[in-house]
Every structure is written in C-alpha cells, then in structure tokens.
C-alpha positions in Angstrom: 0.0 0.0 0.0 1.5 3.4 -0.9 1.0 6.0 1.0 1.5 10.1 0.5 2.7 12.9 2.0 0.8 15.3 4.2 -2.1 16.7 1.8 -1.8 14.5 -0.8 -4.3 11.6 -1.7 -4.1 9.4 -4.3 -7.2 7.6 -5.8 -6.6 4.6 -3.9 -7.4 6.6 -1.2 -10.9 7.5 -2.6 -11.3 3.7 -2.9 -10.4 2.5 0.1 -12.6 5.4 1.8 -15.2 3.9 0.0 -14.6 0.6 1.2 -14.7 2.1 4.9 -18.1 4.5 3.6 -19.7 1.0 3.6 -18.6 -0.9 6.0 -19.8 2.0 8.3 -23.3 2.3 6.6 -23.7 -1.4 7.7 -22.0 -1.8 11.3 -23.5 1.7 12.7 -27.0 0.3 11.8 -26.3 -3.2 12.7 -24.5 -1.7 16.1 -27.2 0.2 17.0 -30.2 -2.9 16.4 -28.0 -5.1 18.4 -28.4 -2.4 21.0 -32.1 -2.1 21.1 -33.8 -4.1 23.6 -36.5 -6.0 22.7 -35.3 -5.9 19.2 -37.7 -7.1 16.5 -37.1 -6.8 12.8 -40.9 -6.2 12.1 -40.9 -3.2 14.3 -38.0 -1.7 13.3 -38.2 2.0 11.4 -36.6 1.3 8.4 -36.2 5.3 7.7 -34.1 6.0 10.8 -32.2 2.8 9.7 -31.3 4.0 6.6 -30.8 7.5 7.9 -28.5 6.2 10.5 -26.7 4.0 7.7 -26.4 7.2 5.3 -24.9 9.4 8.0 -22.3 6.4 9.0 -21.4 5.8 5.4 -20.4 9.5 5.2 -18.5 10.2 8.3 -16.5 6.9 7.7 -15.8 7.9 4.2 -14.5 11.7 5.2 -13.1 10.5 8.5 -10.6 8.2 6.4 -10.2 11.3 3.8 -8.9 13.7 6.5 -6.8 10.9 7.8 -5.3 10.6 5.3 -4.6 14.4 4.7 -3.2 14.6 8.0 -1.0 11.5 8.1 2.7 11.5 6.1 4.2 8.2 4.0 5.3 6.5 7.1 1.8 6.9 9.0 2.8 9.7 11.5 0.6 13.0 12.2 0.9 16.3 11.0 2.2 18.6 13.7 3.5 15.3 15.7 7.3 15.3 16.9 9.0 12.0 16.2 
C-alpha cells in the first residue's frame, strides 16, 4: 500500500474510503439494532435505519479522507514530533 505525503491523496485513497463508507453504513445500523432491547425486525423504522446508515457511510468515508490528509508516507501526524 503506498502512501502520500501530508495533503496529498491518491485515488486509492478515494477507494479504500469507499470501502470504509460501507462498511460504516452497515456496522452503525447493525450496532445500533443489536443495541435495542426487545429488538424485533418487524418493528424496526426502516427510515431512521437508513438514515443512520447514510450518516455512518459519510463520516467513515471523510473521517478516512482527513486521515489521510493529516498523516505522512510513514503513517505519523501532522504537527507530531518523532
């Protein structure tokens, strides 16, 4: 995996956000069902489901963005000493 230096991205990095856009959308959801007590899946309100999945799916995907914007080609943070 190559990396890049502090503010760069490469379009793996678009990809692989992607990758952690959906693997948000579903474990925040799932997460949050698991959660509930008395959990039934002809009860649930699919809207909020969905809203909750859309919201995870976007705050994975620019979490690991600005990650990536903030970390150099050996991993370490900008502004860190080391």
């Amino acid at each position: 995996m190559t990396q890049t230096g502090y503010l760069r991205l490469t379009s793996g990095d678009f990809v692989r956000g992607l990758v952690m856009a959906v693997l948000s959308g579903v474990l925040l959801p799932l997460s949050a069902a698991i959660q509930t007590p008395g959990f039934s899946i002809d009860t649930v309100n699919w809207h909020g489901v969905f809203v909750l999945a859309a919201n995870g799916a976007i705050i994975g995907f620019v979490g690991y963005i600005i990650k990536n914007l903030a970390t150099n080609d050996e991993g370490k943070v900008l502004g860190t000493l080391g």
